[in-house]
C-alpha positions as CSV (number, residue, x, y, z in Angstrom):
1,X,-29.7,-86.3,41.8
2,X,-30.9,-82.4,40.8
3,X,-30.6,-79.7,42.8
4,X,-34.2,-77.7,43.1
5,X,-33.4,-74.2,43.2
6,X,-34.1,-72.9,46.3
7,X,-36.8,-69.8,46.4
8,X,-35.9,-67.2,49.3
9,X,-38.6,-66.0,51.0
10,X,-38.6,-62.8,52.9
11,X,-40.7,-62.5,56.3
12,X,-43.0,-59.3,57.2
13,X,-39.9,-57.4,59.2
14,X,-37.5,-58.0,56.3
15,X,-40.2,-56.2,53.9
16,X,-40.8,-53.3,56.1
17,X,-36.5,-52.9,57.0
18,X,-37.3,-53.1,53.2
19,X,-39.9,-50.5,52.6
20,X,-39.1,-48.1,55.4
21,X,-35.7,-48.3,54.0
22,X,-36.8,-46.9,50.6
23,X,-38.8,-44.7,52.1
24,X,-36.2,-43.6,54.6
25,X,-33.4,-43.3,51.3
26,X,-35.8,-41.4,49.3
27,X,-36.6,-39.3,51.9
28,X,-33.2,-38.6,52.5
29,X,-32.3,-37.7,49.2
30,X,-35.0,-35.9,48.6
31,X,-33.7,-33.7,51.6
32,X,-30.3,-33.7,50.9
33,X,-31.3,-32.7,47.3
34,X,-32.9,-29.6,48.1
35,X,-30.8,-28.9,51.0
36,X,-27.9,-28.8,48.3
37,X,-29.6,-27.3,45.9
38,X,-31.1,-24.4,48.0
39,X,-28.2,-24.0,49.7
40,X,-25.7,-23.5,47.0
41,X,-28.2,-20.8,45.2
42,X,-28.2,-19.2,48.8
43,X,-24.4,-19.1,49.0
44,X,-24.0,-18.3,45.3
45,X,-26.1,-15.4,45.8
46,X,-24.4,-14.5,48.8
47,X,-21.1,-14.5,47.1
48,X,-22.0,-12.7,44.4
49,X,-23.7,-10.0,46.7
50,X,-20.4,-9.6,48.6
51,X,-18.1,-9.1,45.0
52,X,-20.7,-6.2,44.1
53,X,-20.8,-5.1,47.2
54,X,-16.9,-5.0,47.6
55,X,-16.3,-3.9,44.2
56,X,-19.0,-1.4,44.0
57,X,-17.4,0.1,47.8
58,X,-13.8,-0.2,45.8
59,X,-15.0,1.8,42.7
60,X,-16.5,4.9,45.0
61,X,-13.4,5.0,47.9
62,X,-10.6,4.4,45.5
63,X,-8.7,7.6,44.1
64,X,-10.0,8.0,40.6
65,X,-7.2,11.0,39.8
66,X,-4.8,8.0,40.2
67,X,-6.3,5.3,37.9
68,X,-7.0,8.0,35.1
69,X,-3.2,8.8,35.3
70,X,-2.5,5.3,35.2
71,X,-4.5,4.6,32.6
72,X,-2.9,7.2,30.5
73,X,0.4,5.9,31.4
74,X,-0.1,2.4,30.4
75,X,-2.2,3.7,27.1
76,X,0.7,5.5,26.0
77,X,2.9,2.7,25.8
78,X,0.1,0.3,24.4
79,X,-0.9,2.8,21.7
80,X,2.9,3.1,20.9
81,X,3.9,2.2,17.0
82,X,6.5,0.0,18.6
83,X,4.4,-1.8,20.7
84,X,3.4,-5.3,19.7
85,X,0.3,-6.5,21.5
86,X,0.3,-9.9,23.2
87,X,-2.5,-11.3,24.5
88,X,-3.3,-13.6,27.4
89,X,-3.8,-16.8,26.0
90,X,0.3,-16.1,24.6
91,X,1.6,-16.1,28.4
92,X,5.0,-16.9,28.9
93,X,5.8,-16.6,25.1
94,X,8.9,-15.1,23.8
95,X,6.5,-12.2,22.1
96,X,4.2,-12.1,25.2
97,X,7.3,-11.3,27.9
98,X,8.7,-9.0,25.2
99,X,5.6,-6.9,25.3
100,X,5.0,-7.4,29.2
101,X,8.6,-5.7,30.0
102,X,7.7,-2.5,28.7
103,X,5.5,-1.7,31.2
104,X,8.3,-2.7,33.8
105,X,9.2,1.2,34.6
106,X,5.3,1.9,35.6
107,X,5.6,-0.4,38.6
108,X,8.0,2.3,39.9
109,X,5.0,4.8,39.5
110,X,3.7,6.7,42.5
111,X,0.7,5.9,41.2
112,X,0.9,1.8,40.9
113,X,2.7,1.6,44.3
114,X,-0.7,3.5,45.8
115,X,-3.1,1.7,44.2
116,X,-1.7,-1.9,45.0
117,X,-1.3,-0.9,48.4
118,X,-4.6,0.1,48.9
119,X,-6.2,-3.2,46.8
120,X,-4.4,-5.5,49.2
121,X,-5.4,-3.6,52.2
122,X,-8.7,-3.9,51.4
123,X,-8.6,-7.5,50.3
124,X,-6.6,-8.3,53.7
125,X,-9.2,-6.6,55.7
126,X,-12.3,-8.3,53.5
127,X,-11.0,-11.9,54.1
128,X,-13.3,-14.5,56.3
129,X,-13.6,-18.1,57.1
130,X,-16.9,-17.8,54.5
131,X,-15.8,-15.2,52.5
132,X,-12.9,-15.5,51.2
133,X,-11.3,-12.6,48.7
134,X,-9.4,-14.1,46.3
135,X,-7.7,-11.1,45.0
136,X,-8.6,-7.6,43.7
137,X,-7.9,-6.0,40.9
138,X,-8.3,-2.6,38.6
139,X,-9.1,-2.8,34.9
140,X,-10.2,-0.7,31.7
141,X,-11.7,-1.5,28.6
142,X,-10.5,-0.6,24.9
143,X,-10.2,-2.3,21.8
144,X,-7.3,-3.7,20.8
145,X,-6.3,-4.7,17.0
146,X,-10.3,-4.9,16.6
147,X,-10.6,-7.2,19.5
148,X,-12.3,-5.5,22.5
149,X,-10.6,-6.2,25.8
150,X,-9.6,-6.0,29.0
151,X,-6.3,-4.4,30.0
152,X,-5.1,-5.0,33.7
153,X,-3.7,-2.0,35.9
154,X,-2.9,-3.4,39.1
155,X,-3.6,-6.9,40.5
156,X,-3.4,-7.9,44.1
157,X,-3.0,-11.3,43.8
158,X,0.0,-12.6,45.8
159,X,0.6,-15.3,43.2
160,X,-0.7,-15.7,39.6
161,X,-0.8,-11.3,39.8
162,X,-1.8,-10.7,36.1
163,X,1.3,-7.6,35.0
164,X,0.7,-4.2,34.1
165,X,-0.7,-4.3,30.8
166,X,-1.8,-7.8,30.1
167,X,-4.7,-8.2,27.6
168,X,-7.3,-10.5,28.3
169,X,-10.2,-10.7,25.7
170,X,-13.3,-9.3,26.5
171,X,-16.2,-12.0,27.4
172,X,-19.0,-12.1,25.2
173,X,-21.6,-11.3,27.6
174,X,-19.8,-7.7,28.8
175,X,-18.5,-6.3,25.5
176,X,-21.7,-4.1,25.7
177,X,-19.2,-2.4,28.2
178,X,-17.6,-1.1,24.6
179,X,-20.7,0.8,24.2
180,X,-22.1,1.7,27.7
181,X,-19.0,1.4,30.0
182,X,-21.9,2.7,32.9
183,X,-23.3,-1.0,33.0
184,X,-19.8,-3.0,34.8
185,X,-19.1,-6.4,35.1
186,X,-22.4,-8.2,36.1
187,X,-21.7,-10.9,39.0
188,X,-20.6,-14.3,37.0
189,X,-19.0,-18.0,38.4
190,X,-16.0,-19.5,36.6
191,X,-13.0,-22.4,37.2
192,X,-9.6,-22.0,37.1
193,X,-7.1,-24.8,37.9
194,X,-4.8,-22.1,40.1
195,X,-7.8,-21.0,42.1
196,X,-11.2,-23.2,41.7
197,X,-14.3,-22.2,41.8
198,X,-14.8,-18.0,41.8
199,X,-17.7,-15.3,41.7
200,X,-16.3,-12.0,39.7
201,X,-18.3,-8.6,40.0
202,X,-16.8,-5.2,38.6
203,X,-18.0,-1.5,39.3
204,X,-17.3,1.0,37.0
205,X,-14.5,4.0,38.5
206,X,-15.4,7.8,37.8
207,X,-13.1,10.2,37.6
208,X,-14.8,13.7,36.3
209,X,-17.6,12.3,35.7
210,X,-16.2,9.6,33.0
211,X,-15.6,5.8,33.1
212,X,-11.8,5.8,33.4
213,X,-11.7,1.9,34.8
214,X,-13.2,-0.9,36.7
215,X,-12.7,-2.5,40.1
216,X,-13.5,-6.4,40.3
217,X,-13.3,-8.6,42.9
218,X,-12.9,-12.3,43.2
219,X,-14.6,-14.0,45.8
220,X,-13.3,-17.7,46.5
221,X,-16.2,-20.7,46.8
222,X,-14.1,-22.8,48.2
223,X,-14.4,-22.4,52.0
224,X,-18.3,-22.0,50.9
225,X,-18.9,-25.2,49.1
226,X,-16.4,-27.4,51.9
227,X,-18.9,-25.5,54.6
228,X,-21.9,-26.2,52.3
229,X,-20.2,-30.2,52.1
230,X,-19.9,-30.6,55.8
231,X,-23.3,-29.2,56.2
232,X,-24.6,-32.1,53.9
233,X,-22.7,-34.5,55.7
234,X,-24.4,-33.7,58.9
235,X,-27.8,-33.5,57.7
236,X,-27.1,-36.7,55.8
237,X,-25.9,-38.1,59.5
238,X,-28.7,-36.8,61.9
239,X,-31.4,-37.9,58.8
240,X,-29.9,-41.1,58.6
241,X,-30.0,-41.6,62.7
242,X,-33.5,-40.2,63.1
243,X,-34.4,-42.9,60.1
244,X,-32.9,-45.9,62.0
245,X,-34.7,-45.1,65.3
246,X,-38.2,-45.1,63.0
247,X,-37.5,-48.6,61.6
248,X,-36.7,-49.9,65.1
249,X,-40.3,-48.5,66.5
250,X,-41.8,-49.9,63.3
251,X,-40.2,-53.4,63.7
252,X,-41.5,-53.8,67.0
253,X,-44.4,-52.3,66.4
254,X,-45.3,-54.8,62.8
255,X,-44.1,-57.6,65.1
256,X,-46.2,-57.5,67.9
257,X,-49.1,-56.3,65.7
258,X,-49.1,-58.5,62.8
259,X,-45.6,-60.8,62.6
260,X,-46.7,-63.2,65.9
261,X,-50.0,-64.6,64.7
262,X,-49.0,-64.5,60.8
263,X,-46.2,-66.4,61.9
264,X,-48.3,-69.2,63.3
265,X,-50.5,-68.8,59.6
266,X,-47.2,-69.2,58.1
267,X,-45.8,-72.5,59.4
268,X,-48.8,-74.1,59.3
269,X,-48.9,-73.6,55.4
270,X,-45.3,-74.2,54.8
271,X,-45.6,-77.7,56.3
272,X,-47.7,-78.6,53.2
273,X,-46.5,-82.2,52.1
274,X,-47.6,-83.6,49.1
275,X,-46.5,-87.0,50.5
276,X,-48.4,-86.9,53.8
277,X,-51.4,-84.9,53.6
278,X,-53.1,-86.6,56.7
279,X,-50.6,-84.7,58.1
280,X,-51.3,-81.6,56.6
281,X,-54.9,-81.7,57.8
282,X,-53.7,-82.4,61.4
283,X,-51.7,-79.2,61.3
284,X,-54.9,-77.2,59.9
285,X,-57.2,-78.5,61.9
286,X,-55.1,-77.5,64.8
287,X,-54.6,-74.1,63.9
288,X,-55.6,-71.8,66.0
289,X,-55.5,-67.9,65.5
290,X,-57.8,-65.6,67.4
291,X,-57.3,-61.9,66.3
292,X,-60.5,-61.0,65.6
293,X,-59.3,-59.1,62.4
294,X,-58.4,-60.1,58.9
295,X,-55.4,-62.3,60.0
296,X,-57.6,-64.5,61.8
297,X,-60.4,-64.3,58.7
298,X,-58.0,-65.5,56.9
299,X,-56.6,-68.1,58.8
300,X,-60.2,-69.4,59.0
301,X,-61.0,-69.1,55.3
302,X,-57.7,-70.9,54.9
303,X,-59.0,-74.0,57.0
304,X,-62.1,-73.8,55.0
305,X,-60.2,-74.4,51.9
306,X,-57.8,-77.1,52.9
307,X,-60.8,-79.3,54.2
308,X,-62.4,-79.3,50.5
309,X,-58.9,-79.9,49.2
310,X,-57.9,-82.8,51.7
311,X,-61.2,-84.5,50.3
312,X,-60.1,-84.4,46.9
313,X,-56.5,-84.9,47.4
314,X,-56.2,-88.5,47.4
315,X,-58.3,-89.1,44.4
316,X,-56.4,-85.8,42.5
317,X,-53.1,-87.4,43.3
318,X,-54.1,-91.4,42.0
319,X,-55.3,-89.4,38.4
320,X,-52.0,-87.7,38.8
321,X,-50.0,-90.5,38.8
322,X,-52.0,-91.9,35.9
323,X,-52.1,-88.7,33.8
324,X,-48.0,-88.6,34.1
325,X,-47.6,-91.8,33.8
326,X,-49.4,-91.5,30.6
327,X,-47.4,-88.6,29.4
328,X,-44.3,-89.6,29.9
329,X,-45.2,-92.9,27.8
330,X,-46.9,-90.7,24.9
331,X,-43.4,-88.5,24.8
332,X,-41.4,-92.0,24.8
333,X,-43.0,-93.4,21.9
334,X,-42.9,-89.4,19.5
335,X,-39.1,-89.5,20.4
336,X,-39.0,-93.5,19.1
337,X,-41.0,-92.7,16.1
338,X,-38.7,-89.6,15.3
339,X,-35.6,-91.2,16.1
340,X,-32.9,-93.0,14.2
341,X,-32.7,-96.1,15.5
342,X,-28.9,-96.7,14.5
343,X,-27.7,-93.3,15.3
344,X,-29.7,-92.0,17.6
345,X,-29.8,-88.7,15.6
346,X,-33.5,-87.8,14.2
347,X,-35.2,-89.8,11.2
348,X,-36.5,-88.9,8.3
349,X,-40.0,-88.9,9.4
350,X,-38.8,-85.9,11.4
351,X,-37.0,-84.8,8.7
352,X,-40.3,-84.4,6.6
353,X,-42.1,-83.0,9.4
354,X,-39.7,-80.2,9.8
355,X,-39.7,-79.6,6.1
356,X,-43.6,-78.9,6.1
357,X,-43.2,-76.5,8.4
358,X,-40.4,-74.2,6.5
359,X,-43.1,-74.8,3.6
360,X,-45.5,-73.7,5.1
361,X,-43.7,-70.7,6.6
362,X,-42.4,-70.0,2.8
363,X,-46.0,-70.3,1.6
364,X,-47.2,-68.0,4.1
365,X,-44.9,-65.1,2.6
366,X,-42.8,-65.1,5.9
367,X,-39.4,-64.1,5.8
368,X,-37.2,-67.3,6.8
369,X,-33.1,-67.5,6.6
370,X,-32.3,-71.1,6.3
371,X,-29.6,-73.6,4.7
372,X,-29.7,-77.5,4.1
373,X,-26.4,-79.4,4.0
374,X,-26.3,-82.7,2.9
375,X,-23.6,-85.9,4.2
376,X,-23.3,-88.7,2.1
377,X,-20.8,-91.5,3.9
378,X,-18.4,-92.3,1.1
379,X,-17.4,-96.4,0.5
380,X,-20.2,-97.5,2.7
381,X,-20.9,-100.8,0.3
382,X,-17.2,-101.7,0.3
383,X,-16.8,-101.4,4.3
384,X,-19.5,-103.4,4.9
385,X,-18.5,-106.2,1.7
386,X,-15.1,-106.0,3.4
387,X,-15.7,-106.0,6.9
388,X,-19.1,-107.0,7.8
389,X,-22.2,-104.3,8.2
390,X,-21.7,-103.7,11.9
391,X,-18.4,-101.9,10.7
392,X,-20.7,-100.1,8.0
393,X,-23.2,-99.5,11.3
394,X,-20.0,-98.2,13.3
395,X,-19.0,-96.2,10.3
396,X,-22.6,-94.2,10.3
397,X,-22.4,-94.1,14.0
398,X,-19.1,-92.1,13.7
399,X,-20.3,-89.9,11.1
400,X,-23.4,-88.9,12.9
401,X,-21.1,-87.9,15.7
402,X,-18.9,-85.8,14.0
403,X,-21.9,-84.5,12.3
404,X,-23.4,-83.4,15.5
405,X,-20.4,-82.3,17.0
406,X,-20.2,-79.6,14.4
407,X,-23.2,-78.9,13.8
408,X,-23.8,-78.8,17.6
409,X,-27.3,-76.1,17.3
410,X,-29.1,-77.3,14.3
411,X,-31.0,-80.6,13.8
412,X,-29.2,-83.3,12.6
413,X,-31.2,-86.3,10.1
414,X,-30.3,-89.3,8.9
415,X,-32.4,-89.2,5.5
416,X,-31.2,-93.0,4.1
417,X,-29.0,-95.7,4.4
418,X,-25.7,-93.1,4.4
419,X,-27.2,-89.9,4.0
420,X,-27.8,-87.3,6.8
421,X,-29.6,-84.0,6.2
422,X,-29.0,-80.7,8.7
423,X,-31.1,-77.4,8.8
424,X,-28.9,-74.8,9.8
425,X,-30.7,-72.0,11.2
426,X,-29.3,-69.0,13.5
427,X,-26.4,-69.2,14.6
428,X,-25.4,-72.2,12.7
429,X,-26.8,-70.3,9.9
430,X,-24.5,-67.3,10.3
431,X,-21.3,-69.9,10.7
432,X,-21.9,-72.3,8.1
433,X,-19.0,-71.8,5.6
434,X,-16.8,-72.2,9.3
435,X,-18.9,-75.2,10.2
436,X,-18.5,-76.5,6.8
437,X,-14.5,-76.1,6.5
438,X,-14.2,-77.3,10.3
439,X,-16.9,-80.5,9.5
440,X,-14.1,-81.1,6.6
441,X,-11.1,-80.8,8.7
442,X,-12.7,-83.0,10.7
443,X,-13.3,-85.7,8.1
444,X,-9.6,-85.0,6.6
445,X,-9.0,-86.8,10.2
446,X,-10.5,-89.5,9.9
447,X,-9.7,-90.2,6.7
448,X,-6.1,-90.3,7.7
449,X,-6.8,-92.8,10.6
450,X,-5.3,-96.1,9.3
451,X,-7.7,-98.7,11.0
452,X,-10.2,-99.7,9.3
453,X,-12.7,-97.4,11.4
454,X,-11.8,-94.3,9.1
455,X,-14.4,-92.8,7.6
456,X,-15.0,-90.5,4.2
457,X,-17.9,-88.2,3.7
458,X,-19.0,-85.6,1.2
459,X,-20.7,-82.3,2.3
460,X,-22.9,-80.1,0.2
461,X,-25.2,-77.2,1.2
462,X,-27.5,-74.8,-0.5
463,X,-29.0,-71.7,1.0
464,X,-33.0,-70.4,0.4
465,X,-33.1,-67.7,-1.7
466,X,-36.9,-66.6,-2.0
467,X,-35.5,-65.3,-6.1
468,X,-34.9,-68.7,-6.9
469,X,-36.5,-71.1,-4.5
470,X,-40.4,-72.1,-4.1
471,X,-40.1,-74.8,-1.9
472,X,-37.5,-76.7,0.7
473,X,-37.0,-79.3,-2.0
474,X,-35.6,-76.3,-4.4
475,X,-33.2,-76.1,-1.8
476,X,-32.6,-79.8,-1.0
477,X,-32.0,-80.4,-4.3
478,X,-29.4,-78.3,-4.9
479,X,-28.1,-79.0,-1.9
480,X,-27.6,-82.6,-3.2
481,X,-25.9,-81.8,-6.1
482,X,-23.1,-80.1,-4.0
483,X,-22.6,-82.8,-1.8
484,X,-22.4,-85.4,-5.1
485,X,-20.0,-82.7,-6.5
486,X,-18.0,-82.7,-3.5
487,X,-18.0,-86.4,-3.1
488,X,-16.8,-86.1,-7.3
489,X,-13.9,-83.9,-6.2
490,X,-12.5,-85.8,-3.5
491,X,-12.8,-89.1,-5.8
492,X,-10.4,-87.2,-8.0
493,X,-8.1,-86.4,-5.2
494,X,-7.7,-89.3,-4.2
């Protein structure tokens, strides 16, 4: 016995849990969205604000006599003959620690010892919950070997310090600091792996009345963004909450409002039986909805309707009976006519049929991808001289069903006494040189069975080619003359 599909239906709350839950989702993205987005341009700005600000207070308060002495120090050594610049991206190198450790003596300097000092005092006393300093440092800018760059002075980073000396290349979008070293380092967000996400800003340092270096500052976004997380959380949490209590005032609200009389509507017109429409009537004629709105209109309009269909129901279902009846004998007697009686595959008369159509298809300039292969049932006159036709009819039998087992997506015809004819199309189509070589493996089988059930058949196929072909019989034909070569070949075999 089938199984009917079942087809779930949802009733009026589920819809609005549904709708209001859509709503309530987009609504709550929506928030969230801007929330974030808003937010982290607040903070960003924020952040950057507090590096200029920092730097910009670092550049004017720090002693510029001791950078420019610095400076000098560390230039000396750079611009030394001897010395062997190393960039950054060479850290930990043989050549890089070679040219770090001469700069070791200036972290003896007066000078150094001051300046670090002071940079951690002032990141110490410039780290909060929200704003975190990450470090502060002290640069200049020069080119070196053609490449402008940045050369650290002092670093106040507890770990990761960049040394005395160490060249880092200058950024594209500040190497107009080459030319105007008045403009500093304009307020910019970057990654590292050490550190995470950071906003850099630099001020230029004077020292009479020239550019002898830059103060930067790092300003950590990490206890930002996990603030700026937590605050999406909770918004998330309190729009969520406010969200459920709306759905439960809607529920109640649809149920009392709509959900009680539709559901009344809804039963009645479930209980619809084909089978028992007396019944059907009853239930209408019973129903009873007084809302004095469109529910009840409806439910009204919906009597209406079922009374002119209960009068026409018995009658519609007697010409049913008869018009299926009538079908089902009609579709009986097409599938007799194009049947093999024997075989149970399809005739030739379906065979034909089919062929027309490809014509007409070919004829119509239409582009079609098509084969024909041909089975001829070897011996079929001696089986049956030797052991009666019903073995010859068993013999055909078998070979239809290896045929079809094959060729198990293309139509399969038996087009005379022991000749079958398929249309490989598709998929088939695509396979057929595997279908044709598994269809022989197949036969090899049954050759090799020793009772006298074993069967031998030949299989040819040709494939339309619009260059040579003007018709299906162009094909068929040389189709044929495969399978008779075939059947020649495995005479000689034998």
């Amino acid at each position: 016995m089938s199984k009917t599909k079942r087809k779930f239906r949802f009733p009026i709350e589920v819809k609005a849990i549904l709708l209001i839950a859509v709503l309530a989702a987009v609504i709550v993205e929506i928030a969230v969205a801007f929330y974030a987005l808003t937010s982290s341009k607040t903070n960003k700005n924020e952040s950057a604000n507090a590096a200029v600000n920092l730097s910009l207070t670092i550049a004017k308060t720090i002693d510029g006599a001791k950078v420019d002495s610095l400076r000098g120090k560390i230039e000396t050594i750079l611009n030394d003959p001897n010395t062997q610049p190393v960039f950054e991206d060479d850290w930990g190198s043989e050549a890089w620690n070679t040219y770090i450790h001469r700069y070791d003596a200036i972290y003896n300097e007066p000078e150094y010892v001051s300046l670090l000092s002071y940079l951690r005092d002032v990141a110490s006393a410039n780290t909060t919950r929200t704003n975190d300093v990450n470090c502060i440092y002290i640069l200049f800018v020069t080119t070196v070997s053609e490449i402008p760059c940045n050369v650290y002075l002092a670093d106040s980073a507890a770990e990761n310090q960049y040394p005395i000396g160490c060249l880092d290349t200058l950024l594209e979008q500040n190497k107009n600091l080459i030319e105007h070293p008045e403009l500093g380092f304009p307020p910019f967000e970057f990654y590292n792996d050490q550190d995470g996400w950071l906003i850099t800003a630099g001020s230029p340092i004077y020292y009479n009345n020239k550019v002898v270096g830059y103060s930067l500052t790092d300003i950590s976004m990490a206890a930002v963004r996990a603030s700026q997380a937590q605050n999406i959380i909770n918004l998330f949490l309190y729009l969520s909450a406010a969200i459920v209590f709306v759905m439960v005032v809607g529920i109640v609200i649809i149920h009392f409002v709509f959900v009680r009389p539709v559901k009344k509507l809804i039963k009645v017109s479930s209980s619809y039986d084909q089978h028992n429409p007396e019944k059907t009537h009853a239930n209408f004629v019973n129903l009873e909805i007084k809302t004095y709105d469109e529910i009840s209109d409806l439910a009204n309009s919906m009597k209406m309707m079922e009374g002119d269909v209960y009068r026409k129901i018995t009658e519609l279902t007697e010409m049913n009976k008869e018009l299926v009846e009538s079908q089902n004998q009609t579709k009986k007697m097409t599938a007799l006519a194009k049947t093999d009686g024997l075989t149970g595959v399809q005739n030739k008369s379906a065979y034909l049929s089919e062929l027309e159509k490809i014509d007409s298809q070919i004829k119509a300039g239409k582009k079609v991808a098509f084969a024909i292969a041909m089975v001829d049932l070897n011996y079929l006159k001696s089986t049956n001289d030797e052991f009666g036709h019903g073995a010859g009819d068993e013999a055909l039998i078998q070979l239809s069903g290896v045929i079809c087992e094959v060729f198990k997506h293309s139509p399969v015809y038996r087009v005379g006494g022991d000749e079958f004819a398929i249309i490989l199309r598709k998929k088939d189509f695509d396979n057929r040189d595997e279908l044709i070589n598994k269809f022989n493996e197949q036969i090899k089988k049954c050759i090799n069975d020793v009772s006298h059930e074993a069967i031998s058949a030949a299989i040819g196929y040709a494939v339309y080619d619009p260059e040579i072909d003007t018709c299906v019989d162009d094909v068929f034909k040389r189709a044929d003359k495969a399978m008779y070569e075939r059947k020649h070949r495995m005479k000689e075999d034998k």
